[in-house]
C-alpha positions as CSV (number, residue, x, y, z in Angstrom):
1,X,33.7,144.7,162.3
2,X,30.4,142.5,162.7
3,X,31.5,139.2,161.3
4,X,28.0,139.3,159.6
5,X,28.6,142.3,157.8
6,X,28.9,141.9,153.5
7,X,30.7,144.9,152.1
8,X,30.1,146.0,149.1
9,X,32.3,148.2,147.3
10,X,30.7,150.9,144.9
11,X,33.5,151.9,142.0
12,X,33.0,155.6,140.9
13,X,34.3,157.7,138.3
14,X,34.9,160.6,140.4
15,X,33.8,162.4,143.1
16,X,30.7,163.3,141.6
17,X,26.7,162.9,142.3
18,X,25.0,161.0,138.9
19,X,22.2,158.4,138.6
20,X,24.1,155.6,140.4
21,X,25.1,157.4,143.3
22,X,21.3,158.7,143.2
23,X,20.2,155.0,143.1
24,X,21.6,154.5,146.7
25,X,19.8,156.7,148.7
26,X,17.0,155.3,148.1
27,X,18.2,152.1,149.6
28,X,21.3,152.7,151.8
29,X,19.0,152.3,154.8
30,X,17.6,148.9,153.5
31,X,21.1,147.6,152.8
32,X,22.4,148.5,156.2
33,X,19.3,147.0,157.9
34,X,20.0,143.6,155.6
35,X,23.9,143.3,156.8
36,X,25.6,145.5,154.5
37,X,28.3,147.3,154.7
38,X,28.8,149.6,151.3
39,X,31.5,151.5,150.6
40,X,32.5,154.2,148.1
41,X,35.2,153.8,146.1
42,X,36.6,157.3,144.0
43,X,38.8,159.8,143.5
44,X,37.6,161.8,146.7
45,X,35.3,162.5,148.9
46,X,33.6,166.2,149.5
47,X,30.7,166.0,146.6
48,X,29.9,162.6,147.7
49,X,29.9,162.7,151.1
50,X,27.9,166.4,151.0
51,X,25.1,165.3,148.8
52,X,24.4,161.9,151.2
53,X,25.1,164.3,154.5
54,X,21.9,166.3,153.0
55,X,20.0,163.4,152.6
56,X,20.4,162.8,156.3
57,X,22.3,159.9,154.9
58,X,25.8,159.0,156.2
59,X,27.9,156.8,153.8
60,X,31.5,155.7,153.6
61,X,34.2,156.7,151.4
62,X,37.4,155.5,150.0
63,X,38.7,158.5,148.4
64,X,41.7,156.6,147.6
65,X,41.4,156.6,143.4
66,X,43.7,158.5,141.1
67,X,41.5,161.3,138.9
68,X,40.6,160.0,135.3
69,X,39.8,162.0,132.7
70,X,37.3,162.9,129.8
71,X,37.7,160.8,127.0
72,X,36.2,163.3,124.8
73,X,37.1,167.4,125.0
74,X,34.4,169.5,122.9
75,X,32.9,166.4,121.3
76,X,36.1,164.9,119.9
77,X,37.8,161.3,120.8
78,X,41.0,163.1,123.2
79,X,44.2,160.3,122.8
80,X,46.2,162.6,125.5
81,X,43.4,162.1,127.8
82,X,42.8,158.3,127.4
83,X,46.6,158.1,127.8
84,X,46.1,160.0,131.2
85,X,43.4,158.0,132.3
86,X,44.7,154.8,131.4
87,X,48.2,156.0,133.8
88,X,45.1,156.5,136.2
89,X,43.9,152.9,136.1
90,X,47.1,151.5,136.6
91,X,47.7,153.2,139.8
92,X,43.9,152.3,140.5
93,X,44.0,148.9,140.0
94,X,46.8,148.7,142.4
95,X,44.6,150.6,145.1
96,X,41.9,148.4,144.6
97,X,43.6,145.3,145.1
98,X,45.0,146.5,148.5
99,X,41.4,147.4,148.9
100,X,40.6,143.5,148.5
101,X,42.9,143.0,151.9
102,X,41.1,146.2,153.9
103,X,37.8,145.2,153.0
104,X,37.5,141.3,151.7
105,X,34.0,142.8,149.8
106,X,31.7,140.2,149.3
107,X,30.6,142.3,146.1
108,X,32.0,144.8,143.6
109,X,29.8,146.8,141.9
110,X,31.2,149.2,139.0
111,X,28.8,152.3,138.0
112,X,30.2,153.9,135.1
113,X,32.5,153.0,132.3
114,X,35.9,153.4,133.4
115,X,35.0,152.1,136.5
116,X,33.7,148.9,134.4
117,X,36.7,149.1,132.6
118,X,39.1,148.6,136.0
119,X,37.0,146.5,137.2
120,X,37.3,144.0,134.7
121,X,41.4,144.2,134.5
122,X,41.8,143.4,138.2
123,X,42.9,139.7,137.0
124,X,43.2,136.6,138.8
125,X,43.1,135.7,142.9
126,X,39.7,138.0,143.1
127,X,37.4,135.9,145.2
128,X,34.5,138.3,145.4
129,X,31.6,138.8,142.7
130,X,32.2,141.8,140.5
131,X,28.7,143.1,138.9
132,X,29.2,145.9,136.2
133,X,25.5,148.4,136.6
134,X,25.8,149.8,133.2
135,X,23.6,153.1,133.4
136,X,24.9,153.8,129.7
137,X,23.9,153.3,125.7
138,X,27.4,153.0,124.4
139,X,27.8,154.1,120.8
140,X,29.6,150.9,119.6
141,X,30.4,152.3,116.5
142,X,32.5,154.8,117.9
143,X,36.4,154.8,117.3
144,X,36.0,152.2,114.3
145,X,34.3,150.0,116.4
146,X,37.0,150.3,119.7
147,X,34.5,151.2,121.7
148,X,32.2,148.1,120.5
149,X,34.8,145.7,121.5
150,X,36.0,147.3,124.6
151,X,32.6,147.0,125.9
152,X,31.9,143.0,125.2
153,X,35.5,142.4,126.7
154,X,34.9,144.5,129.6
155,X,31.2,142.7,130.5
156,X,32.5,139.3,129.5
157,X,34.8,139.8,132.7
158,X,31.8,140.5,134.9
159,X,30.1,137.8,137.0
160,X,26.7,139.5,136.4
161,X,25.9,142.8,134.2
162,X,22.9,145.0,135.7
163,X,21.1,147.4,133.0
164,X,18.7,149.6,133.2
165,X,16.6,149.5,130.3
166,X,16.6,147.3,127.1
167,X,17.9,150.2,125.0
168,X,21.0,149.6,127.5
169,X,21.1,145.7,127.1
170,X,20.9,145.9,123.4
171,X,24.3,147.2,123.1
172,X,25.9,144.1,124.9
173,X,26.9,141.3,122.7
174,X,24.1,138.2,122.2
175,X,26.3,136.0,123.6
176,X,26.3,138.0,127.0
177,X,22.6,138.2,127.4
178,X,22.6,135.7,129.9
179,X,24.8,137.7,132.5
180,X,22.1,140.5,131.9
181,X,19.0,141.3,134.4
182,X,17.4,144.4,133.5
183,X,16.4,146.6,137.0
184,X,14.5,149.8,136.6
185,X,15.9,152.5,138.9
186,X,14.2,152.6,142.0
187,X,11.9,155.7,142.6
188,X,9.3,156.6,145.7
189,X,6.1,158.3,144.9
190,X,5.5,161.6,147.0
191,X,2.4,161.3,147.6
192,X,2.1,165.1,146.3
193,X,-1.3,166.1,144.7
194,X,-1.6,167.0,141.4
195,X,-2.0,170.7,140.9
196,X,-3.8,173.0,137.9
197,X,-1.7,174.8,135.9
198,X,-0.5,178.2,137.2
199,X,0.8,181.4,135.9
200,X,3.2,182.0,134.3
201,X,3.0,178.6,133.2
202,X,6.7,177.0,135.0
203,X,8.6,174.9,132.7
204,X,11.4,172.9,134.6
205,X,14.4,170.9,133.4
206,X,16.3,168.6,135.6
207,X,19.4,167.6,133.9
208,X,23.3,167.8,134.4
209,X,25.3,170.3,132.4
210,X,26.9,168.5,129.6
211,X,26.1,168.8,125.8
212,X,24.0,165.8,125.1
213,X,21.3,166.9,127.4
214,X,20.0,169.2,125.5
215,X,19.8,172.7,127.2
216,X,20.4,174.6,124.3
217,X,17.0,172.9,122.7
218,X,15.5,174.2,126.8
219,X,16.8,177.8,125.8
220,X,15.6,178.1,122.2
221,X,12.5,176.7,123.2
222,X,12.9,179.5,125.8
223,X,13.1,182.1,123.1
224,X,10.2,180.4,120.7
225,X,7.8,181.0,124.4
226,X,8.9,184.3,125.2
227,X,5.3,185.9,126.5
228,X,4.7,187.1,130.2
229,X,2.7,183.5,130.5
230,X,5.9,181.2,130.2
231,X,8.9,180.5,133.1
232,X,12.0,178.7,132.4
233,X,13.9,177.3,135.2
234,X,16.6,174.6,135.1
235,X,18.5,172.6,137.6
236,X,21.6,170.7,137.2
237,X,25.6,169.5,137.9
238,X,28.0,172.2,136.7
239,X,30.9,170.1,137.6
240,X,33.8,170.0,134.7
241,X,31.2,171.7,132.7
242,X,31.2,175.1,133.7
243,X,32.4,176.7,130.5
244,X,29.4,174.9,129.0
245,X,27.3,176.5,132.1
246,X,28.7,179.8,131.5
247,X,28.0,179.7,127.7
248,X,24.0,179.1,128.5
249,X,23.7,181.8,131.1
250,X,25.4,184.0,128.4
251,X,22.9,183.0,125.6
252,X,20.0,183.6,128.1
253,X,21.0,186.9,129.4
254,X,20.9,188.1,126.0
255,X,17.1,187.2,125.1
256,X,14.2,189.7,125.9
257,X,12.6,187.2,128.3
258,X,16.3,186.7,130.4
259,X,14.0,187.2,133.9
260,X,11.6,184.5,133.2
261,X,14.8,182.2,132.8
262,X,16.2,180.8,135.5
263,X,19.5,178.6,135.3
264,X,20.6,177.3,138.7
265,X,23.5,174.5,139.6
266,X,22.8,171.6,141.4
267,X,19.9,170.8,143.2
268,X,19.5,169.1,146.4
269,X,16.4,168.5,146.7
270,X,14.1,167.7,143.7
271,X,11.5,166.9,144.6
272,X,10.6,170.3,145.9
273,X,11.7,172.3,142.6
274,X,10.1,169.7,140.4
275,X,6.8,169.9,142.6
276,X,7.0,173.7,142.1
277,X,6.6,173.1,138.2
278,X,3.7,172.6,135.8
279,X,5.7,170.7,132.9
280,X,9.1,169.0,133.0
281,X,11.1,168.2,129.9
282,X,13.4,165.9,128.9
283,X,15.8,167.1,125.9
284,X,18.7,164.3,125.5
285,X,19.8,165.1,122.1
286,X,21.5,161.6,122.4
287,X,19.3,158.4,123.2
288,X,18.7,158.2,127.3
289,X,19.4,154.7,128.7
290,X,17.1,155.0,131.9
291,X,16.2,158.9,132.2
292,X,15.3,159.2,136.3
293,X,14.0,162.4,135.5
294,X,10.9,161.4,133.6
295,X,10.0,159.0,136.8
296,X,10.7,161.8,139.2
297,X,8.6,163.9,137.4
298,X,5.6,161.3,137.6
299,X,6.5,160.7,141.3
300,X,6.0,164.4,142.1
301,X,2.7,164.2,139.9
302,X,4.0,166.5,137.1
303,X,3.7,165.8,133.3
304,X,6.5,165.5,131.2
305,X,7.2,166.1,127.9
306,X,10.1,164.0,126.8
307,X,12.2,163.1,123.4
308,X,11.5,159.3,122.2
309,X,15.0,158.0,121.7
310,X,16.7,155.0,123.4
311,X,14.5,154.2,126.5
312,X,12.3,156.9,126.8
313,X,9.1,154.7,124.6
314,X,10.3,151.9,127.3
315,X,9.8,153.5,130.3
316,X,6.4,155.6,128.8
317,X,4.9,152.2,128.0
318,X,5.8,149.7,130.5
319,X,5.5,152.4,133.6
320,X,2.2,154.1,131.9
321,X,4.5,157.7,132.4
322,X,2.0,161.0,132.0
323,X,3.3,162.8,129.5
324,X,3.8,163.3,126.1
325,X,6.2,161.7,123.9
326,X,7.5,164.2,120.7
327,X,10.1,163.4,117.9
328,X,13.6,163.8,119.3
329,X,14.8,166.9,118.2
330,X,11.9,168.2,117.0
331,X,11.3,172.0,118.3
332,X,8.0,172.7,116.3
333,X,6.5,169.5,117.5
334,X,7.9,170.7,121.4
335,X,6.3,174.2,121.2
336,X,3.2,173.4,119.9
337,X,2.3,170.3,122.5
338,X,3.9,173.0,125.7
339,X,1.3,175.7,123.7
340,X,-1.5,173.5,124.3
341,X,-0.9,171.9,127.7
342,X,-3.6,173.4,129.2
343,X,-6.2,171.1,127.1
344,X,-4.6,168.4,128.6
345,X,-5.2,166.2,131.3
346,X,-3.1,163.1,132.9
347,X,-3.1,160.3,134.7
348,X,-0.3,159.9,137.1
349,X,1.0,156.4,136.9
350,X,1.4,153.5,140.1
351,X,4.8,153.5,141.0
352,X,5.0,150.9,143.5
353,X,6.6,148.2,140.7
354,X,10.0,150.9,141.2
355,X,9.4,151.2,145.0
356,X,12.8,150.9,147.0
357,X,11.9,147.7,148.7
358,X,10.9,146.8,145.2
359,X,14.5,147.2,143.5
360,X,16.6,146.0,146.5
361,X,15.0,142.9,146.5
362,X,15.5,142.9,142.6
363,X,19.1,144.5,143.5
364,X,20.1,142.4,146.3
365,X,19.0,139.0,144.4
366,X,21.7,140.0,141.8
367,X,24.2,140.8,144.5
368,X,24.2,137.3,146.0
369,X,22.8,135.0,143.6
C-alpha cells in the first residue's frame, strides 16, 4: 500500500444502498484523487458492491460484520431483536478492532445508528478519529426517554458529529453542539431542461419501502386522481420490506386506475426516471432529516411537492427548492395544489453551493481537522 494513502473506513448497517452510501458516489473519485483509501465496512457485500459497479464506480468492501436487526417489527419497540443485535455488536466490535491492525484507518466514519452505536463502544487504544454522520431525526422520547440518552452517550464518544440539517442537530444535546458541523448532502445539477407538462400528467415518488415514507398517502392520492390525465409511478428499496411492498401493489391492483400505477423496486438510475416526470412528491409521514429527493428533483429540473416537517422548510428556504410546500399529512391540501400544477411556473434553483467539490471540501475539512 502507498504509504500516502489515508483509509477511511465507512461503518454500515447492512448491506444495503441508503443516503450515505448515496453520498459517496458523488465523491469516491475526488477522495481517491486526494489520497484516500475508503473502505466499506458491513454485513456483506452484493447490494453494495452492485449499486457502485453500476455507477461505473469500484469500491471496497469488508463484508466482515455480523447482521443486526430491526429494532422495531410493525411499528413496535422489538426486545428479542435489540437482544439479537446487541449479540451482533459484540461480535462486531471484535471485527472492528482487528480491522484497526488490517487497515490502521486514519478516520472512522459511522452512517447510521447502530453503526454509531459500535462505534462509540470500541473503548480505549483507538488512535484514529471516529466521526458519527447522523443522517437521522431521532425521536428522543422514545422508550421513556432510552433512546434520548443513548443518543447523547453515543455522540459524546465521537471526535466530530456530521448532520445534515438542523432539524438533525437539534436532537443532540446543547452541550454537544460544538462537535456538530452541519453539511448538506452533496448533489450535481444535470444540466437537463425544464420541460412543459405532458400527458397524462406523470407523478413520480422516489422513496424506499418502509412505512414512514408515506406510500400509502402516494396511493390514496392515486385513488383521489383517478382520470385518464394522471400517472402514478414509484421507485424504491424493497429490501426487508417486501411484505410492506407486496401489501401496496395489492391495494393498487384493486383500484380502477391500477394501469396508470406503476410500483417498481429499486432504481439505478434516477436521474433518468425522475427526468421522465412532471411532479415529484415527497410523503414522509415522519419528519425527514435531509430528504435527497427533493434536491434530486431540482437537479433534474422537476418541481416537487413535498410535506413541511423536520427539514423540508430548511432545505426549501436556504436552497430556494421549486416546489411547493403543503401541511404534512394533509391530502386535500395535496390534491388540490397536484390539480392545479399546470398554473404554475418555477424557478429551478443554483445548485453549485451542494456541488461535489463543494461537500468534499466541507467533508474532507471535517475528516482531518
Amino acid at each position: 500500500m502507498n504509504m500516502n494513502t489515508k483509509t477511511l473506513l465507512i461503518l454500515t448497517d447492512g448491506d444495503f444502498v441508503g443516503g450515505a452510501e448515496t453520498n459517496y458516489t458523488f465523491i469516491l473519485p475526488i477522495l481517491k484523487e486526494h489520497g484516500w483509501r475508503p473502505v466499506f465496512v458491513t454485513s456483506g457485500d452484493k447490494n453494495i458492491s452492485e449499486y457502485f459497479s453500476r455507477q461505473q464506480l469500484q469500491v471496497e468492501v469488508f463484508p466482515g460484520f455480523s447482521k443486526y436487526f430491526s429494532f422495531t417489527v410493525n411499528g413496535r419497540v422489538s426486545l428479542v431483536n435489540i437482544f439479537r443485535t446487541w449479540l451482533s455488536l459484540r461480535k462486531n466490535r471484535i471485527v472492528l478492532k482487528g480491522l484497526f491492525k488490517k487497515y490502521q484507518p486514519l478516520v472512522i466514519v459511522s452512517n447510521s445508528m447502530v453503526s454509531h452505536w459500535l462505534l462509540s463502544a470500541v473503548g480505549s487504544g483507538v488512535s484514529c478519529k471516529r466521526i458519527m454522520h447522523l443522517h437521522d431525526i431521532i425521536d428522543t422520547r422514545k422508550v421513556f426517554g432510552l433512546y434520548g440518552r443513548g443518543l447523547n452517550h453515543i455522540a459524546s464518544k465521537m471526535d466530530s458529529i456530521i448532520v445534515v440539517s438542523d432539524a438533525v442537530k437539534e436532537r443532540l444535546s446543547s452541550s454537544l453542539g460544538y462537535k456538530a458541523v452541519k453539511i448538506y448532502n452533496p448533489m450535481k445539477a444535470t444540466g437537463l431542461p425544464s420541460k412543459p407538462l405532458s400527458k397524462p400528467m406523470r407523478i413520480g415518488m422516489f422513496a424506499r419501502y418502509t412505512e414512514w415514507k408515506g406510500h400509502w398517502d402516494f396511493l390514496y392520492l392515486a385513488k383521489a386522481l383517478s382520470g385518464p390525465e394522471y400517472e402514478f409511478v414509484s421507485y424504491g428499496n424493497t429490501t426487508g420490506n417486501e411484505a410492506y411492498f407486496r401489501r401496496l401493489q395489492a391495494f393498487a391492483s384493486s383500484l380502477p386506475n391500477a394501469s396508470h400505477i406503476h410500483l417498481n423496486g429499486f432504481c439505478y438510475n434516477v436521474t433518468a426516471e425522475m427526468a421522465k416526470c412532471d411532479l415529484i412528491l415527497q410523503l414522509s409521514i415522519l419528519p425527514e432529516p435531509f430528504s435527497r429527493i427533493m434536491i434530486e428533483s431540482n437537479a433534474c429540473r422537476v418541481p416537487v411537492y413535498a410535506y413541511d416537517g423536520g427539514g423540508v422548510q430548511e432545505l426549501f428556504r436556504e436552497l430556494s427548492l421549486a416546489g411547493l410546500l403543503i401541511p404534512q399529512g394533509d391530502l386535500h391540501a395535496m390534491i388540490d395544489a397536484i390539480k392545479s400544477a399546470d398554473k404554475r411556473t418555477f424557478v429551478f434553483p443554483d445548485l453549485r453551493e451542494i456541488s461535489p467539490d463543494n461537500y468534499f471540501a466541507r467533508f474532507e475539512k471535517v475528516l482531518v481537522g
